[in-house]
ZAMARGU-4260 file (C-alpha; in steps of 0.2 Angstrom, whole numbers, plus 5000, padded with zeros to 4 digits):
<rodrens>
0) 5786/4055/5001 | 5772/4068/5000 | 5773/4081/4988 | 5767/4098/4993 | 5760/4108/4980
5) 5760/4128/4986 | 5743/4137/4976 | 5741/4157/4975 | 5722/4155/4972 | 5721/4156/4991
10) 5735/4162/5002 | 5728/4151/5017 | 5728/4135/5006 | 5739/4119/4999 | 5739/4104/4993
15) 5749/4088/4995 | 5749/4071/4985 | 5750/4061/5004 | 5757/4044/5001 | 5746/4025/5007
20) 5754/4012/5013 | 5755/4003/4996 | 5762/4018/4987 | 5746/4026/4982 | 5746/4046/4982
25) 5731/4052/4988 | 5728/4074/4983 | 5723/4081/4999 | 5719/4101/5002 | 5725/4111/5019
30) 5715/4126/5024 | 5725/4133/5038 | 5720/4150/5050 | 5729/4164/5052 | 5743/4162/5067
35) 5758/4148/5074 | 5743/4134/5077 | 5740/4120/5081 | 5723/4119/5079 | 5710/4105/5079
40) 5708/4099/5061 | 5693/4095/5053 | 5692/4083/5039 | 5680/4075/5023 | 5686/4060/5015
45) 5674/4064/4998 | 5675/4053/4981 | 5663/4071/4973 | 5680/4083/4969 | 5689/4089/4985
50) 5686/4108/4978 | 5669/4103/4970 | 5652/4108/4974 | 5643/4098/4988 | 5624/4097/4985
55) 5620/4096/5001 | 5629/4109/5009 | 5614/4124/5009 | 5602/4131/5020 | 5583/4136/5022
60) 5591/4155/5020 | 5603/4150/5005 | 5597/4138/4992 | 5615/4137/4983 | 5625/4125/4987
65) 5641/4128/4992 | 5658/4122/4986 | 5669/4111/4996 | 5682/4128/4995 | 5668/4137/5002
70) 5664/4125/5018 | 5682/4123/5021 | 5686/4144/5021 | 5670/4145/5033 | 5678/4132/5045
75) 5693/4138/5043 | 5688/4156/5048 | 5681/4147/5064 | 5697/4142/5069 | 5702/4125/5062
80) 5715/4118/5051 | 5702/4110/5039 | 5708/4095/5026 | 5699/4091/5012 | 5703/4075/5002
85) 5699/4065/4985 | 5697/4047/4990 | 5707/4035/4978 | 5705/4034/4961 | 5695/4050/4961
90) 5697/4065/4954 | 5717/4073/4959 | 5721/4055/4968 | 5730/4041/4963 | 5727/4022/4962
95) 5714/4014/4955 | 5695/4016/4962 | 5686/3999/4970 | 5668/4008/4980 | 5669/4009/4996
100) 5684/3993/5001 | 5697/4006/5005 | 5691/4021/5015 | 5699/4010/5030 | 5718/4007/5024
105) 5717/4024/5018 | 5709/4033/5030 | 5721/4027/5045 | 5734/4032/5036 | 5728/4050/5031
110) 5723/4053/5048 | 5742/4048/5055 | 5748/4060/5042 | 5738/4073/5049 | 5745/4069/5068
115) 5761/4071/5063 | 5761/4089/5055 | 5766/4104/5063 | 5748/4113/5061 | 5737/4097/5069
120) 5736/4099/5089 | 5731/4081/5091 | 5713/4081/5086 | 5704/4076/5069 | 5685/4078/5070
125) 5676/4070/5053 | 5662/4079/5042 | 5653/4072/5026 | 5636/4066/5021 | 5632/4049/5012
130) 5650/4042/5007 | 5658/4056/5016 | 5651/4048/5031 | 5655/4032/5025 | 5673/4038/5026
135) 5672/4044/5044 | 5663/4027/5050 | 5678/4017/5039 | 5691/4027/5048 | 5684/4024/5066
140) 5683/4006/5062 | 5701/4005/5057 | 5707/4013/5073 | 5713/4028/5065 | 5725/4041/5074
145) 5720/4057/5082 | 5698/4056/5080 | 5692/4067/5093 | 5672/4070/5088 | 5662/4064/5073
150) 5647/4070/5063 | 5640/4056/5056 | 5627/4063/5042 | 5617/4050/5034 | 5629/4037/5030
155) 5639/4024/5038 | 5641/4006/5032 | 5634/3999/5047 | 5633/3982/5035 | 5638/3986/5015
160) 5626/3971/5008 | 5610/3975/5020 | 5610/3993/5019 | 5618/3999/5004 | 5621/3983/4991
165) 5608/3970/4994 | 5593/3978/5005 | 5583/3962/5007 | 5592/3952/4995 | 5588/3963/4981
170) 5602/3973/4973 | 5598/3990/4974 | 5599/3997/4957 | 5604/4016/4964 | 5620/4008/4961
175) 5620/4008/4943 | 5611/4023/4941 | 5626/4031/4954 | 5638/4022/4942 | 5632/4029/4925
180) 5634/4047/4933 | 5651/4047/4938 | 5656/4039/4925 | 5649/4053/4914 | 5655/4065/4925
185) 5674/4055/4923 | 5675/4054/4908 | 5672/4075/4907 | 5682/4079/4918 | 5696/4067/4911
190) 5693/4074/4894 | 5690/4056/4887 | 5682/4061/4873 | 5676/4044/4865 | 5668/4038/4882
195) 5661/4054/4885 | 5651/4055/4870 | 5646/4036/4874 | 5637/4041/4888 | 5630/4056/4886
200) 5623/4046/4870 | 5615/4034/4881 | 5597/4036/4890 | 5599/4031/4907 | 5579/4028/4908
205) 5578/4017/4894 | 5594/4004/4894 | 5589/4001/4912 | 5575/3994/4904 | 5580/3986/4890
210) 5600/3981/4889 | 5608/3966/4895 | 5618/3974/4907 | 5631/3959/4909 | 5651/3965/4911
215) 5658/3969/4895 | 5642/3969/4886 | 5634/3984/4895 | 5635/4004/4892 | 5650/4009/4904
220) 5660/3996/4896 | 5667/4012/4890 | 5676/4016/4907 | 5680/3998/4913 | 5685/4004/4931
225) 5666/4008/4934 | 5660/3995/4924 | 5671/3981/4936 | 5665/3992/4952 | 5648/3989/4948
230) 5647/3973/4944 | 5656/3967/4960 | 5643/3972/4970 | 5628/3967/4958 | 5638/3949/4956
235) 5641/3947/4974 | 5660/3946/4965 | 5668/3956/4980 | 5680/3944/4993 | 5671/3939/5010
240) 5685/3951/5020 | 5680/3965/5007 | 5660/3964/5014 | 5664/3962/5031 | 5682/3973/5034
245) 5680/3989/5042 | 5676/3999/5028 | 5661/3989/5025 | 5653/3982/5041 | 5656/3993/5057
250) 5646/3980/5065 | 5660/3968/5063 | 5670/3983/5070 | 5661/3992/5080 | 5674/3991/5098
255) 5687/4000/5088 | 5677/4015/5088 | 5686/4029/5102 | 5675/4032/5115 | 5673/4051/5109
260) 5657/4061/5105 | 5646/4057/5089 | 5630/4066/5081 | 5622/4053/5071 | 5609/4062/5058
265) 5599/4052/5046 | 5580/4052/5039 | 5567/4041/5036 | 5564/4047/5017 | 5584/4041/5017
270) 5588/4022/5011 | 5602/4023/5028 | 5588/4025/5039 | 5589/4008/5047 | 5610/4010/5045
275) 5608/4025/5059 | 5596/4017/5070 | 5606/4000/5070 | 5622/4010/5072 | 5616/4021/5086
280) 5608/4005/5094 | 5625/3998/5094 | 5637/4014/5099 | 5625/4015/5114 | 5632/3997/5118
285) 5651/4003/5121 | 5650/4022/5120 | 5650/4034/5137 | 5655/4048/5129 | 5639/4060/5123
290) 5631/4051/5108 | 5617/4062/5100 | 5603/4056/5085 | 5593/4069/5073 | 5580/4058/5063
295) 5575/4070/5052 | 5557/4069/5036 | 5569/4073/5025 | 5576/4065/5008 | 5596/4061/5006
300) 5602/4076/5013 | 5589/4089/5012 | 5589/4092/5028 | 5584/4110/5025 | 5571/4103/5012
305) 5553/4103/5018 | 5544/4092/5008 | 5548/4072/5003 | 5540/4070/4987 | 5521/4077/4988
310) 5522/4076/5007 | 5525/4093/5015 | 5530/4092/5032 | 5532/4112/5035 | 5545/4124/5038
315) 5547/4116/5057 | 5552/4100/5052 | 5569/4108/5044 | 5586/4107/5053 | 5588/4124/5053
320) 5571/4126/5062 | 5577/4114/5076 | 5596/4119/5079 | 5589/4139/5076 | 5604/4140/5065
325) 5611/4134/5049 | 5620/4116/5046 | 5638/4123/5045 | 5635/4134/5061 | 5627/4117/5069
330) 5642/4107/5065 | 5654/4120/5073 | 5644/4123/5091 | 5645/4103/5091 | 5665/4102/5089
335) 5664/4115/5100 | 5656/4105/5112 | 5666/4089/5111 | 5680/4097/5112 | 5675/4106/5129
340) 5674/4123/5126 | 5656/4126/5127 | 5639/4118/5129 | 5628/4103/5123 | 5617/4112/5107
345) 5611/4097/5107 | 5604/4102/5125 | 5608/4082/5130 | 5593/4076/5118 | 5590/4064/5103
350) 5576/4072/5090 | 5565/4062/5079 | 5553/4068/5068 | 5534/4061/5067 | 5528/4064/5051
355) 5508/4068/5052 | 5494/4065/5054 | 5485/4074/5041 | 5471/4064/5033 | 5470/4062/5015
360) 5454/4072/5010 | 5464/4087/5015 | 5479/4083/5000 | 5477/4092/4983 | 5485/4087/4969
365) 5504/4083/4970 | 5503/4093/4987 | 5498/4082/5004 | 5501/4096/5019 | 5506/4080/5032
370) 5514/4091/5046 | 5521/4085/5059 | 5531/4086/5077 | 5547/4084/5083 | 5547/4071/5096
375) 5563/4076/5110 | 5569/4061/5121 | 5584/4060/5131 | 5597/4047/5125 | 5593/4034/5140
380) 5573/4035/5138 | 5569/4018/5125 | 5557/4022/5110 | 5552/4004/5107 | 5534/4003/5103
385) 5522/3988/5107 | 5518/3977/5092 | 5500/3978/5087 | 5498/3965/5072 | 5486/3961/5058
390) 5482/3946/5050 | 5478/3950/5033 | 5461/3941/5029 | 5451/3943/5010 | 5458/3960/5007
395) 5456/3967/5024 | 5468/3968/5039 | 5461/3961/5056 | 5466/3959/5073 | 5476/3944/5076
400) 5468/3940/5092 | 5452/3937/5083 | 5459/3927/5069 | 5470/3913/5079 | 5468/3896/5070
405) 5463/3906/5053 | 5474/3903/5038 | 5471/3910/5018 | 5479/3908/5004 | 5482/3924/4992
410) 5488/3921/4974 | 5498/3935/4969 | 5503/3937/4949 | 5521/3943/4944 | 5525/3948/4927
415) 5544/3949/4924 | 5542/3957/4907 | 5531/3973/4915 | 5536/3972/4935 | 5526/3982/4946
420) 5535/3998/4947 | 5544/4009/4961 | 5533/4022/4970 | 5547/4033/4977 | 5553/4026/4994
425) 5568/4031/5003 | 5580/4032/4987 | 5594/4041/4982 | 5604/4043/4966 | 5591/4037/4957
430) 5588/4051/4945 | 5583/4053/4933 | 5575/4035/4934 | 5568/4035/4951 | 5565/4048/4964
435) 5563/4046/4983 | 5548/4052/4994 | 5530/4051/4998 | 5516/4051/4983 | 5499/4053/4984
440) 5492/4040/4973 | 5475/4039/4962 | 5461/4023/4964 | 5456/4013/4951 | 5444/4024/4944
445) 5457/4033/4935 | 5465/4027/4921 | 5482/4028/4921 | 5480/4022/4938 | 5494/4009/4945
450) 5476/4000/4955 | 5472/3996/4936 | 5485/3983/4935 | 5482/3965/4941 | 5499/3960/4949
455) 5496/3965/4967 | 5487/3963/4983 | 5479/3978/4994 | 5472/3977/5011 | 5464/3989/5022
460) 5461/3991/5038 | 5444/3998/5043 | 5444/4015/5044 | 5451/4022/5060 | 5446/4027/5076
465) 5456/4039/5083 | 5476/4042/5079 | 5488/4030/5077 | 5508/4031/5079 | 5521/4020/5073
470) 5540/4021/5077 | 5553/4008/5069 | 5551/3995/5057 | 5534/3987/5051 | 5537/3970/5046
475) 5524/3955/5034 | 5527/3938/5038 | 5522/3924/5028 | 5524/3905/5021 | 5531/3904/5003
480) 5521/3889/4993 | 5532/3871/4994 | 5542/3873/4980 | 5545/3887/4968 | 5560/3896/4957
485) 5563/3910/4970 | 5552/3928/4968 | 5554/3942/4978 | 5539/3949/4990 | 5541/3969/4990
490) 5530/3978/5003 | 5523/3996/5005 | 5515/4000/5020 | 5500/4016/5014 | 5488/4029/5022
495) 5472/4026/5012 | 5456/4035/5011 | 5440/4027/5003 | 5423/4031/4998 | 5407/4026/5007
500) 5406/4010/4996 | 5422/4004/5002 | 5431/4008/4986 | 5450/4016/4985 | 5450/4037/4982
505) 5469/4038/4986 | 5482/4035/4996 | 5501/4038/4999 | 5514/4028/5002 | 5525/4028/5019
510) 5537/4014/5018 | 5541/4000/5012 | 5553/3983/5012 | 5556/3968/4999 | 5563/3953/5001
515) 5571/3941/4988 | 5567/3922/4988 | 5580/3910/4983 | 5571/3894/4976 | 5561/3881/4988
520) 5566/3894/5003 | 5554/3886/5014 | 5548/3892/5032 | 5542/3908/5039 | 5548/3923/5028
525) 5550/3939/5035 | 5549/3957/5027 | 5558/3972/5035 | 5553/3989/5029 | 5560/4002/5031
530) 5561/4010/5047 | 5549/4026/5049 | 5538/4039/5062 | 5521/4041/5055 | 5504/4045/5065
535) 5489/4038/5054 | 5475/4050/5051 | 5458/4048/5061 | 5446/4042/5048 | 5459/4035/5036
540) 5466/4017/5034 | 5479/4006/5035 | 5484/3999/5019 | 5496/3986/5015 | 5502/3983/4995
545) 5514/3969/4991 | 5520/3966/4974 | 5532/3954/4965 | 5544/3968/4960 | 5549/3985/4964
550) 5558/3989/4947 | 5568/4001/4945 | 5572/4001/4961 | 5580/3986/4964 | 5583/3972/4950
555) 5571/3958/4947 | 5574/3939/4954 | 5585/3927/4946 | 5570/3916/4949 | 5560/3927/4936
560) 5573/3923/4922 | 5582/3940/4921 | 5589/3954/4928 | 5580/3968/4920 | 5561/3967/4912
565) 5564/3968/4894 | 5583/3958/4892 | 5588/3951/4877 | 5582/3934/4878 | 5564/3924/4876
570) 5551/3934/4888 | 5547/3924/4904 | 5531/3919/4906 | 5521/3928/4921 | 5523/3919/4939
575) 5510/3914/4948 | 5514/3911/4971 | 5502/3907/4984 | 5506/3917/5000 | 5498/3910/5017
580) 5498/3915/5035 | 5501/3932/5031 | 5504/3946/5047 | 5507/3959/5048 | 5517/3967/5061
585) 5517/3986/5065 | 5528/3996/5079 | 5513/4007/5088 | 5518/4021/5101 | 5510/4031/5111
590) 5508/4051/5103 | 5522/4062/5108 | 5519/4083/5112 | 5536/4088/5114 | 5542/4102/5103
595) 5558/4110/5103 | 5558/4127/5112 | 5555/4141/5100 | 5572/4149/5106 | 5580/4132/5100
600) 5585/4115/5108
</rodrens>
């Protein structure tokens, strides 16, 4: 039975408790226009407060963010029924909360509720950004009732464990970080006092370092719901069905999807950056109906943002720029379109941002003005790139056609107890540990300098002659040595710039990828960065880091001895692995010249 709840803040709004297949009540807000109806309904499945403020909902004109009241009155007013729902176990819902296992079950069974109510003429389209677009993507999968049209932004377990959990191997330690905050923010909101004053007691930065963190021993104990999610996914505890069920791995899944149009946005500052490109690779396989991509610069969801960390890409590069409107109005002229009552805004194209090229010597401190161009492409024209590869050689990177037969060895040092740290990267929910983006970085000559360290490799190419354009994902490949404990290999690809002796001034990083070792994996290793559209600089270089760790970024390798640098137990001793046959493997592309039209797309 659902229980409907009739509010007087707002005369157009009410909420009912609508019952799961298991029992669970689920507290879900209706928005509905003035009139008989039906209308079109539009929906966001969100675990950050159905009536709470959504971070990402603001503008280049309007810098607050709106609350999810706000979006829902604005849709509303457009002419849609508009539903806004707490996921279980969040906030007003029921049940207990498991991340991300079941946004299927429970989104089939909120979008039949929806079908059958008087004010729903049939069709559902699906809003949200990050886990709200992991909801959507969850509810396609499971076949749900009624979806007419999605706006996938940022999000979307294309595979949970490769894109969300385990990136390379390696558990991605946004999850704890994500963890610790809601929790918080529970435990507040809950008016649970004695957890509450736990963990505003505890400094995030400095027990990531320094606790155990093992289940029962570690500072959420205090909310053992968040403790338990987290330590299913960082202990690989979670059943098989759980990681490959569609909530989790749309790949698995991906011929329940409708045939309906979808708008894909993601970013390649953004950790789902390869999620988007392998799920629109993949809905191009089965879907006829328009499917659109946005590849934006931007960090998680600052689409209206116009730098990634020190990188400045200019007040082009922002959504608002392109669409010549703002997000919500974007997001109503494309329901518009899929529900035929006008045209494509999209103008039948896919965007992608090249970031660049700006050299180095032109970047000032904490400010790089990169630039760059939006590259337009029809959704038939392929953007794969030839693969022009290195060898890495000394500390240089060299042709591979003028290197066959040649084979090096490179020693790299790790030191568990002081792992060479993150330098921003496509993160999110990392703060205040970590931050995402694009850093200029010192040389050695200065002091506190990360060059000053000894636990890494750098290579270079020479410096270059004209501009140079990648699209996609730069891969290393190498050859572990015969017999070791397991160790991870983390990657940053950089633009560098030197000085006439050769020696490193600075440089920024771009991308990167890690990959974790179990112990004696032997053969050919392969490192996948992250997916990215960068045009080198003329006169700057290609530089290649790779490090044992990327802490705190992602955990360190059981191999090492521990999870985190400075656990409670003996210190490891530093590691010493030889590296051979090392490639490197990069996705060139010719220069694109297209710009949107200055009276929009």
């Amino acid at each position: 039975m659902n229980v409907l709840l009739n509010e007087t803040a707002l005369p157009f709004r009410s909420s009912a408790m609508v019952t799961m297949r298991d029992g669970v009540r689920l507290a879900t807000d209706i928005y509905l226009p003035d009139g008989p109806g039906p209308w079109p309904v539009i929906i966001e499945r969100t675990p950050y407060n159905r009536r709470g403020i959504s971070n990402s909902e603001v503008s280049a004109k309007e810098s607050a963010p709106k609350t999810r009241v706000e979006i829902a009155a604005w849709f509303r007013n457009q002419g849609y029924a508009v539903v806004m729902q707490d996921v279980r176990g969040r906030n007003g819902s029921e049940g207990q909360f498991t991340k991300y296992v079941n946004e299927a079950e429970d989104g089939f069974d909120t979008f039949s509720w929806i079908v059958d109510q008087h004010w729903c003429d049939g069709s559902i389209l699906t809003i949200g950004l990050s886990y709200g677009a992991h909801t959507q993507l969850a509810a396609a999968c499971a076949g749900a009732p009624g979806l007419a049209a999605m706006c996938v932004d940022t999000g979307g377990l294309y595979d949970l464990k490769a894109h969300s959990i385990r990136y390379g191997g390696a558990f991605e330690l946004k999850q704890l970080t994500w963890a610790y905050k809601h929790a918080r923010l529970h435990a507040l909101n809950t008016e649970d006092n004695q957890a509450a004053a736990a963990l505003e007691a505890t400094d995030i930065s400095e027990v990531m370092f320094n606790d155990a963190w093992e289940k029962g021993n570690s500072p959420l104990s205090v909310l053992p719901t968040y403790e338990n999610s987290l330590f299913q996914l960082w202990n690989n505890d979670l059943a098989a069905s759980d990681y490959e069920g569609p909530a989790t791995c749309a790949r698995r899944w991906i011929k329940n999807i409708p045939d309906i149009p979808i708008c894909l946005i993601g970013s390649w500052n953004d950790p789902y950056a390869n999620s988007m490109l392998d799920l629109h690779k993949s809905l191009k396989q089965h879907i006829t109906k328009p499917l659109r991509l946005i590849m934006g610069p931007w960090l998680h969801g600052k689409r209206s943002q116009s730098n990634a960390g020190d990188a400045d890409f200019g007040p082009k590069c922002t959504i608002d720029a392109l669409m010549q409107t703002d997000f919500l109005d974007f997001r109503h002229k494309w329901f518009q379109f899929a529900l035929g009552k006008s045209a494509d805004p999209l103008c039948q194209n896919d965007y992608f941002f090249e970031m660049g090229p700006t050299p180095l010597k032109n970047s000032q401190y904490h400010h790089w003005p990169l630039g760059g161009t939006w590259r337009v492409t029809r959704p038939d024209e392929k953007l794969d790139s030839q693969h022009t590869q290195f060898r890495l050689v000394g500390d240089t990177l060299r042709s591979l056609d003028g290197t066959k037969g040649f084979s090096e060895a490179h020693r790299l040092r790790i030191d568990p107890a002081k792992p060479f740290p993150t330098i921003g990267g496509a993160i999110t929910s990392g703060e205040p540990v970590m931050r995402g983006g694009m850093y200029l970085l010192c040389g050695k000559d200065v002091e506190t300098s990360i060059f000053q360290r000894d636990d890494f490799l750098l290579y270079q190419s020479v410096p270059l002659l004209e501009e140079m354009s990648i699209i996609g994902s730069p891969t290393l490949s190498f050859m572990p040595p015969r017999a070791h404990q397991g160790f991870d290999v983390s990657v940053t690809l950089l633009q560098t710039m030197t000085g006439p002796d050769g020696q490193l001034l600075k440089c920024a990083n771009i991308t990167d990828g890690i990959l974790r070792l179990a112990k004696d994996a032997a053969g050919i290793q392969k490192v996948r960065l992250m997916a990215t559209d960068f045009c080198f600089a003329k006169g700057d270089r290609i530089g290649v880091l790779i490090a044992g760790a990327n802490f705190p970024r992602f955990d360190l390798n059981p191999g090492y001895g521990r999870k985190m640098p400075m656990q409670r137990d003996k210190a490891p001793s530093p590691i010493i692995v030889d590296l051979s046959d090392m490639t490197v493997c990069l996705p060139t592309s010719p220069r694109f010249t297209s710009e949107p039209k200055s009276n929009g797309p």
